[in-house]
N, C-alpha and C positions, 0 to 999 in steps of 0.2 A: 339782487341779481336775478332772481327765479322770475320777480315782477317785470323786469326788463324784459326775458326772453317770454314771458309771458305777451307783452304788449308787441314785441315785434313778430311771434306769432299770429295775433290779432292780426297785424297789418297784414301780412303774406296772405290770408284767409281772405283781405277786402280785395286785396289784388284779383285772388280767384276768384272771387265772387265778381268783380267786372268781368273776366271772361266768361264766366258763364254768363250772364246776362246778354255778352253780344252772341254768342255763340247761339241761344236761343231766339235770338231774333236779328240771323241774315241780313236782316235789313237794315240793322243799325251796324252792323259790321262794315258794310257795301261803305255808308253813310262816311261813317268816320275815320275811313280808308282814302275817300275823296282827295283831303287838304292833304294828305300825306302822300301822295301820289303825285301833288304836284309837287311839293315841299322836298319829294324825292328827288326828281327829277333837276330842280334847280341847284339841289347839292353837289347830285352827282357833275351836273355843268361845272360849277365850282372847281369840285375836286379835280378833273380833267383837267383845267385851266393851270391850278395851280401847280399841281404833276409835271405839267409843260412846260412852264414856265419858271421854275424852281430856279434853275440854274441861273437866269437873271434876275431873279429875286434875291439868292444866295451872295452874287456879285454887287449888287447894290445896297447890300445892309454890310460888308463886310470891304469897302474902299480903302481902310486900311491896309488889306492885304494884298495889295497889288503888285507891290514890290518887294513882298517876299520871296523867299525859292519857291517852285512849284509843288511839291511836294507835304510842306506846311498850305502854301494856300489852297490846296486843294485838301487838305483835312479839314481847315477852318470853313468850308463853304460849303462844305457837305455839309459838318454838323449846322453849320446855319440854317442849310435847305431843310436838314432832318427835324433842327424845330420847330420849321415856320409848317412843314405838312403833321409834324406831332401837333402845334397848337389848335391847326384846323380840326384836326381828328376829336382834340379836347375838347374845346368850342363846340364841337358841328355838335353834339345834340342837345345841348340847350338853344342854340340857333333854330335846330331842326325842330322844336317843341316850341320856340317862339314864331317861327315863322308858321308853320301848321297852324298853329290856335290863331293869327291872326290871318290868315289866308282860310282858313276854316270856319270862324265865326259863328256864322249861322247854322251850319253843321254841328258844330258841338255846343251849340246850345240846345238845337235839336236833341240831341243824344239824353244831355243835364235834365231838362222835363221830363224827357221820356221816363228815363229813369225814377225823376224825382217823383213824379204823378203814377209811377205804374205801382213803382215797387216800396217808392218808400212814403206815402201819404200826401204827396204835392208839399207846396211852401206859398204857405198863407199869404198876400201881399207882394205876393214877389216881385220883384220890381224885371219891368219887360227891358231886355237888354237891345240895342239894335244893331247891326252889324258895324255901323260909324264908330257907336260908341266902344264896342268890343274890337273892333281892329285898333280903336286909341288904347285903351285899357293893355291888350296886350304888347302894342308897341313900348309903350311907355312901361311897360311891366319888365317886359322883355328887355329892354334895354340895361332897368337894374340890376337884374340879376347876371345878365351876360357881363355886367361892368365887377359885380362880386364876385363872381364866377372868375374874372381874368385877375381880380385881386388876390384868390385864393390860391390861384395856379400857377403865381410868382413863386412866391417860399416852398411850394410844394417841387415845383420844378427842379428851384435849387436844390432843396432835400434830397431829391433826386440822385443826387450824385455821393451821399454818405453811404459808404458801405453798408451791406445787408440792410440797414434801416431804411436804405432810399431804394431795395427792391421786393423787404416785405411792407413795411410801417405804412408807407409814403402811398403806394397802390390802393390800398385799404382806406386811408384818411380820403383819399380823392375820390372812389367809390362816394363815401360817405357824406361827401359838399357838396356834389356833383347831386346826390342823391334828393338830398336834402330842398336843393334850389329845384330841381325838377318837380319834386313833390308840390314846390308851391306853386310854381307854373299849373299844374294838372288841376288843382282844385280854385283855378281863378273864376270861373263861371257860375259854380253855384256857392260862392260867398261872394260874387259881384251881386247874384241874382237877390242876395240878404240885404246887400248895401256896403257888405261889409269892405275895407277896403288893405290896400297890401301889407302896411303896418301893421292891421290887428290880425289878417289871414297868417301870418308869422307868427304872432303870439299865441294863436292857438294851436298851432302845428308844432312849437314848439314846448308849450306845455306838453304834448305826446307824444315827446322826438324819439321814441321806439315805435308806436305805432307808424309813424309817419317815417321812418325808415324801413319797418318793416313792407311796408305798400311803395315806396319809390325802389326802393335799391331794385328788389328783382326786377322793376319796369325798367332800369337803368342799364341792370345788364345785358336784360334779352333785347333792349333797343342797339346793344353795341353788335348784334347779331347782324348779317345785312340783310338787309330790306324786312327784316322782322316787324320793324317797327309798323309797317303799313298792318299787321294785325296787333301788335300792342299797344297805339295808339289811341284806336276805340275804346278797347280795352282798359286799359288804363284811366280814362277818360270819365267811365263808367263807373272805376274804381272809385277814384278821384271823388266824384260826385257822392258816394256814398260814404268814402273817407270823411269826406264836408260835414256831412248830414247829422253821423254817429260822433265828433270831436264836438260839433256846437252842442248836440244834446249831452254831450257825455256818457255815450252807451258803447263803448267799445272794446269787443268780448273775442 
């Protein structure tokens, strides 16, 4: 137990250590703020759309209940509307961190070097990633885990509804998948940059799955902040990259 809270300490420490990194250099802040700015923007379109549009959203998933009294079908179409803006809200930030890293690319690869070459000795060989290739990587990355992501959030959802367990247990477990999958999105760039590829970037993350909760979760939460994210994303980013760095050597203190 002590070694646990020891390694997820470690992570919270790389978290802060991305922020300070960007926070020292303005310019990678500005930088990594970029893709998240648009990535904002397109959510928030999103989200307005679907706000507005709830109520025939709500009526078309639930045809069955047409011919009920109005009183039931108007219970049953709220809670429909209420899932379909809870899934979005669930979703939007692994969305929002798949769409950024692939609308960001060359931005946060930018960042990955910087990092890697300033502060933590460069990466011998590294293989030059180019924006083509890293919009595929992360779409195709992206897709996985939003597909795991919505696999994990069936049974949890249901969970949902078991007393106390589905209002402390259940919050906590999702944190922790949610976190989990985010962490591997953030450190896609500099184990692309190794070669490495998303099967073994899991296997190592997961051999540290304290460390590497310790550095996603808080990025996870202060993302659910709004518009936080336009400064925990660099940040994070940063982390990430140095998370990468210290798991492949095995130096993580």
């Amino acid at each position: 137990m002590i070694r646990v809270l020891r390694d997820f300490a470690a992570g919270v420490r790389v978290l802060g250590l991305g922020f300070g990194l960007v926070f020292r250099s303005p310019r990678l802040l500005v930088i990594g703020a970029i893709p998240a700015v648009i990535t904002t923007v397109l959510m928030i379109a999103g989200f307005v759309w679907l706000a507005t549009s709830v109520d025939s959203l709500a009526a078309w998933a639930t045809p069955f209940a047409d011919d009920w009294n109005e009183g039931l079908r108007a219970t049953v179409r709220f809670a429909a509307g209420f899932a379909a803006i809870g899934g979005f809200v669930a979703l939007g930030l692994l969305l929002f961190t798949a769409i950024t890293l692939i609308v960001g690319g060359p931005f946060y690869e930018h960042i990955a070097e910087t990092v890697e070459d300033t502060e933590l000795g460069g990466v011998p060989e590294a293989e030059r990633v180019s924006w083509g290739r890293s919009a595929f990587i992360g779409l195709r990355d992206g897709i996985l885990l939003v597909g795991l992501a919505v696999l994990c959030a069936i049974p949890l959802f249901l969970a949902g509804f078991i007393p106390i367990v589905g209002q402390t247990v259940v919050p906590v477990v999702a944190v922790l998948v949610n976190a989990s999958l985010l962490a591997i999105e953030l450190t896609a760039i500099p184990f692309t940059r190794r070669g490495i590829d998303l099967g073994e970037r899991r296997r190592v993350l997961r051999k540290r799955r304290a460390v590497t909760l310790g550095f996603a979760a808080p990025a996870y939460l202060l993302c659910l902040i709004p518009l936080a994210a336009l400064v925990v994303m660099p940040a994070a980013m940063a982390g990430g990259t140095v998370l990468a760095h210290r798991l492949l050597h095995d130096r993580v203190r």
